[in-house]
ZAGUKOL-414263 format. One record per residue (C-alpha): x, y, z; residue number from 1. Coordinates in pm, 1 decimal. Layout:
<atoms>
{{X,Y,Z},NUM}
...
</atoms>
This chain:
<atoms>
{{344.4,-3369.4,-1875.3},1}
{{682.0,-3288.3,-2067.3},2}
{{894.6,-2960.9,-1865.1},3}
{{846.7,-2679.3,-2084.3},4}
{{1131.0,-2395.5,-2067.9},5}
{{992.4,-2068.7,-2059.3},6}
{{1262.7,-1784.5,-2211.7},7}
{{1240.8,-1499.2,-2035.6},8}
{{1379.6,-1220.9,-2293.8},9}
{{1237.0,-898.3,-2348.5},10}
{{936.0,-982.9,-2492.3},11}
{{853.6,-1184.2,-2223.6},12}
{{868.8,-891.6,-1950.1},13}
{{683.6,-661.8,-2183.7},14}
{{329.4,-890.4,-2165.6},15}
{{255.3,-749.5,-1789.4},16}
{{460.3,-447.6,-1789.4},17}
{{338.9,-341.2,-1466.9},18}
{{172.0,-459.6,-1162.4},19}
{{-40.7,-343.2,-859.8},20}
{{169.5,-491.3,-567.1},21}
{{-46.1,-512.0,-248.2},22}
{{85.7,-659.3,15.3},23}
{{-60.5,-688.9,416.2},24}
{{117.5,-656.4,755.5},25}
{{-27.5,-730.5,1073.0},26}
{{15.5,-318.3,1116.4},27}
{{27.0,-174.6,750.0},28}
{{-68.2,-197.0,343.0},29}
{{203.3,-159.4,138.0},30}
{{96.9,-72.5,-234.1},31}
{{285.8,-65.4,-511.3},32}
{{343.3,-13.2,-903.8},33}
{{617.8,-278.0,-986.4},34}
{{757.5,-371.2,-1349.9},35}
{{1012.5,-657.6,-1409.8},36}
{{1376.9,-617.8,-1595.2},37}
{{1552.5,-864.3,-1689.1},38}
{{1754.8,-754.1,-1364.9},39}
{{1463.9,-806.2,-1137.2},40}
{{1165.4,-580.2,-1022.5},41}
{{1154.7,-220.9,-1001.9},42}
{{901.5,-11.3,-827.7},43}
{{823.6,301.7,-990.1},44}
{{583.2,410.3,-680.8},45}
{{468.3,299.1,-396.5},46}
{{206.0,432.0,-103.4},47}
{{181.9,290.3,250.3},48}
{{-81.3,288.3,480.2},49}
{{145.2,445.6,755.3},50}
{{95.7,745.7,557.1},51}
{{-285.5,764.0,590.6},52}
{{-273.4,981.2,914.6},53}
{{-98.0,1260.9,758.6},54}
{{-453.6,1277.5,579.2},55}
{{-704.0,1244.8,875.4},56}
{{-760.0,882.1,875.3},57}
{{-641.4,856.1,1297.3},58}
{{-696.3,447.7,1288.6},59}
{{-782.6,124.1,1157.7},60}
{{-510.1,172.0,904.9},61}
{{-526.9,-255.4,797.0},62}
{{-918.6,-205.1,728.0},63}
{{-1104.3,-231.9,412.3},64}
{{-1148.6,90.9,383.3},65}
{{-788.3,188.4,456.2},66}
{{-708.6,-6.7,178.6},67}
{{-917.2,166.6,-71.2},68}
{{-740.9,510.4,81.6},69}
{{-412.7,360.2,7.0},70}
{{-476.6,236.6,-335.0},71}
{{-594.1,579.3,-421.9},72}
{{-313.9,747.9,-289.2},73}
{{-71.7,526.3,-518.3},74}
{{-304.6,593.6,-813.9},75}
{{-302.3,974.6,-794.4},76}
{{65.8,968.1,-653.9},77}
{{143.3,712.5,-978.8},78}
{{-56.8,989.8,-1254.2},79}
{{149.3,1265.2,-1097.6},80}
{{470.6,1149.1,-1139.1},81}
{{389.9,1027.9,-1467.9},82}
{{188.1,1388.6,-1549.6},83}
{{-124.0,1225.0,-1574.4},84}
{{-290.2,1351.2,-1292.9},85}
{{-495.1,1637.7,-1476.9},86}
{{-596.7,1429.6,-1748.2},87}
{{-713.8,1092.3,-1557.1},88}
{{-869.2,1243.6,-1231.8},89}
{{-1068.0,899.0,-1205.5},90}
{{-1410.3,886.5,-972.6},91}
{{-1400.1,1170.4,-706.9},92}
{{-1740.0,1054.8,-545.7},93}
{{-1692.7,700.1,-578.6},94}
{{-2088.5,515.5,-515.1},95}
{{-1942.5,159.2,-523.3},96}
{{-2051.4,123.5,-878.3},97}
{{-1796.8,-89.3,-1080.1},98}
{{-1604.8,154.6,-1329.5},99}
{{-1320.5,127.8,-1552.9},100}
{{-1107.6,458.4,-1621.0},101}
{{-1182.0,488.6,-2024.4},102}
{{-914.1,722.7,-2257.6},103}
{{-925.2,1033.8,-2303.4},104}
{{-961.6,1237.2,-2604.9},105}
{{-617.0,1414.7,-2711.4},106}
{{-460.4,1226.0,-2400.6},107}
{{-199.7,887.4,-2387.4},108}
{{-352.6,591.6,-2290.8},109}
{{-452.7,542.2,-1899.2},110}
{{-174.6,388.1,-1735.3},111}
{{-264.5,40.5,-1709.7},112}
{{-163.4,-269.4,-1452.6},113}
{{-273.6,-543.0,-1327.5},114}
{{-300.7,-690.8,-987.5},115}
{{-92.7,-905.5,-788.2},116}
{{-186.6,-1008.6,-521.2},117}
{{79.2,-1278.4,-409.6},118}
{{12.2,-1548.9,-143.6},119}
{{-340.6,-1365.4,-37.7},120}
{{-678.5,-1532.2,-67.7},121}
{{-906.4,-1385.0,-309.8},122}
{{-1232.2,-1436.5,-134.1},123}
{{-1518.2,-1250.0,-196.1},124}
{{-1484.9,-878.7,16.9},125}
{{-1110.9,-947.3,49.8},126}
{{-950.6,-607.0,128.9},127}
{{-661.5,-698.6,-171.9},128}
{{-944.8,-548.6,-356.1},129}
{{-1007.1,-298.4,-179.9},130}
{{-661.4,-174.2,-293.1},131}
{{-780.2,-236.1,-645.1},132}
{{-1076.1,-63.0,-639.6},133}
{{-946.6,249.7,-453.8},134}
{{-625.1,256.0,-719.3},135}
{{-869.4,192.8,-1000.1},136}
{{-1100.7,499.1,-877.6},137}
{{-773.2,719.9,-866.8},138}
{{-730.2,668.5,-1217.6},139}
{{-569.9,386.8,-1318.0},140}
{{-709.4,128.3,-1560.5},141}
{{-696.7,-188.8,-1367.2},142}
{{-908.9,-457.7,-1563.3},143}
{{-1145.1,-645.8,-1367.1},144}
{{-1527.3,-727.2,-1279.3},145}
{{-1721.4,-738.1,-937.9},146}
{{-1727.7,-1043.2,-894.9},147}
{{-1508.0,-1023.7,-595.2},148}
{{-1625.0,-702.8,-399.2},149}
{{-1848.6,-714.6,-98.5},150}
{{-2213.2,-799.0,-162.4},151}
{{-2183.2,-990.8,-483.0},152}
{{-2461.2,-1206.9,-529.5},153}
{{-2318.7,-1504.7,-696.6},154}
{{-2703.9,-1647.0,-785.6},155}
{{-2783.0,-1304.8,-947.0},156}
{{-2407.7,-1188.6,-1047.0},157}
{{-2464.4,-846.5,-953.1},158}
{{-2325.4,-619.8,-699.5},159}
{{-2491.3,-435.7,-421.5},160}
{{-2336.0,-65.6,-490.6},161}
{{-2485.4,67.5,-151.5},162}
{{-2308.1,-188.8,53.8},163}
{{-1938.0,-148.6,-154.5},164}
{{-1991.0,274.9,-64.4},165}
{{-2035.1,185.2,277.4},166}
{{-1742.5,-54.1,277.1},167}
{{-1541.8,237.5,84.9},168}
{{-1637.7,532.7,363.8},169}
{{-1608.3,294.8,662.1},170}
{{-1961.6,237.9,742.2},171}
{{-1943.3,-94.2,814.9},172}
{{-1679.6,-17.0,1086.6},173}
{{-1920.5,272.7,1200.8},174}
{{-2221.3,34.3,1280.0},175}
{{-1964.9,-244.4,1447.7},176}
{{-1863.9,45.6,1670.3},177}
{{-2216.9,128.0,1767.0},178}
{{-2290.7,-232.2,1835.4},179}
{{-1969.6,-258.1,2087.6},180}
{{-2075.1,23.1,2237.7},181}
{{-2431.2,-90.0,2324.8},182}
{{-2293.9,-442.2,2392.2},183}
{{-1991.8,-462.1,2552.5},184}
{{-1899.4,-104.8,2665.0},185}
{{-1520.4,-251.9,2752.8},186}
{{-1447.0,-428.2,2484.9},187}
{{-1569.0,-84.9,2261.5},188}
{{-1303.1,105.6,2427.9},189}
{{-1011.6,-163.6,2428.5},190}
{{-1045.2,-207.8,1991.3},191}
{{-1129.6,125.8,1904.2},192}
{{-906.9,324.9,2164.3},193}
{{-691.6,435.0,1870.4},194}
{{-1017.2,617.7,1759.7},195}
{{-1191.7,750.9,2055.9},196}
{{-792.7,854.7,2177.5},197}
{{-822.6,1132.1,1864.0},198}
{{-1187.4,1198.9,1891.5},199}
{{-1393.8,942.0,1639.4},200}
{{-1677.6,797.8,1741.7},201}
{{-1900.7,623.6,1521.4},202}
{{-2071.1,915.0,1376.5},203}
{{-1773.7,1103.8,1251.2},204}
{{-1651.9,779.9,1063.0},205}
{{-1760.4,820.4,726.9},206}
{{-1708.2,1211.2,723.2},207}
{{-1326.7,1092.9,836.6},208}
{{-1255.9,919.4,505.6},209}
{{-1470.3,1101.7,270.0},210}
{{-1232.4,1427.1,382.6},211}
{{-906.7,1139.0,375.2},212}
{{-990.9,1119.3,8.2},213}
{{-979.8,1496.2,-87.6},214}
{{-694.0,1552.9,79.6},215}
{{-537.6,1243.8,-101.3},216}
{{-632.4,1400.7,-435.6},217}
{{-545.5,1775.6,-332.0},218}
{{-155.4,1662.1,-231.4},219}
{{-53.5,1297.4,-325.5},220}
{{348.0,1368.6,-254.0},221}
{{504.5,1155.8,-84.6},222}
{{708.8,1303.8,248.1},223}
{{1044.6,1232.9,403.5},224}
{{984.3,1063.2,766.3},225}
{{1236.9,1214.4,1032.6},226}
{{1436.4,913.5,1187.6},227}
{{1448.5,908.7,1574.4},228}
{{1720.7,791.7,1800.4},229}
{{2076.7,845.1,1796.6},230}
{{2243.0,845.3,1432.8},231}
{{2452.0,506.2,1367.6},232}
{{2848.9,537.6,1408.2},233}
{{2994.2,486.7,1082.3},234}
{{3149.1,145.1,1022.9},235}
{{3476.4,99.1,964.7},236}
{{3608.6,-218.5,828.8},237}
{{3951.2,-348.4,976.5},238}
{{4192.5,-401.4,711.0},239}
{{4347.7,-700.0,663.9},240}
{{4718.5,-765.3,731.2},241}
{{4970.9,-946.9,537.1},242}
{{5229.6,-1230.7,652.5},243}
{{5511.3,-977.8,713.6},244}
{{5317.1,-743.3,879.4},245}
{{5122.3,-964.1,1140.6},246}
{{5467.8,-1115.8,1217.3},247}
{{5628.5,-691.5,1318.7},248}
{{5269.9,-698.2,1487.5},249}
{{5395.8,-961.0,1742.5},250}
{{5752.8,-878.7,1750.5},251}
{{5589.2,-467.6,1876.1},252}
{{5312.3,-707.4,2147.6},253}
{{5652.9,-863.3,2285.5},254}
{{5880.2,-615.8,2289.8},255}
{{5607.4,-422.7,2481.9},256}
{{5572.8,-718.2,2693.7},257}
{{5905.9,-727.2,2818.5},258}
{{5984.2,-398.9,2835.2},259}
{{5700.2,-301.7,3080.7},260}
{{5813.3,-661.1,3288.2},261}
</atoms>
């Protein structure tokens, strides 16, 4: 097959204009609404799971449902910068139904983007979706099918809309904590000491990010951290000497020498 050069102008940039960045550490989500210059990427927002406790959610912050809480707080923190927010409030009681955001009357256009998901696997129940579907309930207009959420029946090609809620509101983490804790009482307390440390057990779960997700849509700001520790000395860079003056600079070092000898 011949090499075909592709010529990035403009035009080119303008076909995706923006994109649903999600991206997973071993200890955070990072989400974010990217578009490409001919200078690189720019991110016009971005939300981080890190940020989820300032909302209630006290743990689990790489879990399926914490990335449906993080995709919604870069939706509604994306439609507020842009002054959207009022007009494209999305799904406030999301019942795992699949739904696309559709335009308003006497509105623009919902902001639209589409995902990228990078070097992640897109298996069925992935949480890169999760994102998705959590930004796509906050209001953007994220195309896609269900095809890929959890409890897609590939025989019948439809979804099971009980089992996405219960992945949205953490069910599914509820019920594995109540089988730890009648199975293996130590092992219940070593993975979910983050939880039981701030007062969640298994019954408070779902209440825990049904409340996340008001609070997400009452203030989607984003907040200054404080930085700890000891603030970094300011660097000064040595300046650099010419021939004559590294040459006085040894003549000083020796008359020095031999005047304290």
């Amino acid at each position: 097959m011949p090499f075909v050069k592709q010529q990035k102008n403009k035009a080119y940039f303008k076909r995706y204009q923006y994109r649903l960045v999600v991206r997973f550490t071993n200890k955070d989500i990072i989400c974010q609404i990217v578009y490409a210059k001919l200078q690189g990427d720019f991110v016009l927002s971005a939300a981080y799971a890190h940020e989820l406790p300032r909302y209630g959610i006290k743990g689990g912050l790489t879990n399926w449902a914490a990335a449906y809480a993080t995709g919604l707080l870069l939706a509604r923190r994306t439609l507020a910068k842009l002054g959207l927010a009022d007009k494209y409030e999305g799904f406030a009681e999301p019942d795992g139904t699949v739904q696309l955001v559709e335009a308003a009357e006497d509105a623009p256009r919902p902001f639209k983007a589409f995902l990228d998901v990078g070097l992640a696997r897109t298996s069925t129940g992935a949480r890169v979706f999760g994102a998705m579907k959590g930004a796509s309930d906050g209001g953007l207009y994220i195309p896609h099918n269900g095809n890929r959420f959890p409890g897609f029946d590939i025989e019948t090609k439809t979804n099971d809309d009980e089992l996405l809620r219960n992945y949205i509101y953490g069910v599914h983490v509820a019920e594995y904590m109540e089988y730890l804790e009648e199975e293996d009482e130590e092992r219940y307390k070593k993975q979910f000491s983050t939880f039981l440390k701030n007062g969640i057990t298994s019954d408070k779960v779902e209440d825990m990010y049904a409340e996340a997700h008001e609070a997400i849509r009452a203030d989607p700001s984003a907040k200054p951290t404080e930085k700890k520790g000891k603030p970094a000395k300011p660097y000064r860079r040595s300046v650099a000497l010419n021939k004559k003056q590294r040459l006085n600079k040894i003549k000083e070092a020796k008359a020095a020498f031999e005047a304290a000898n």
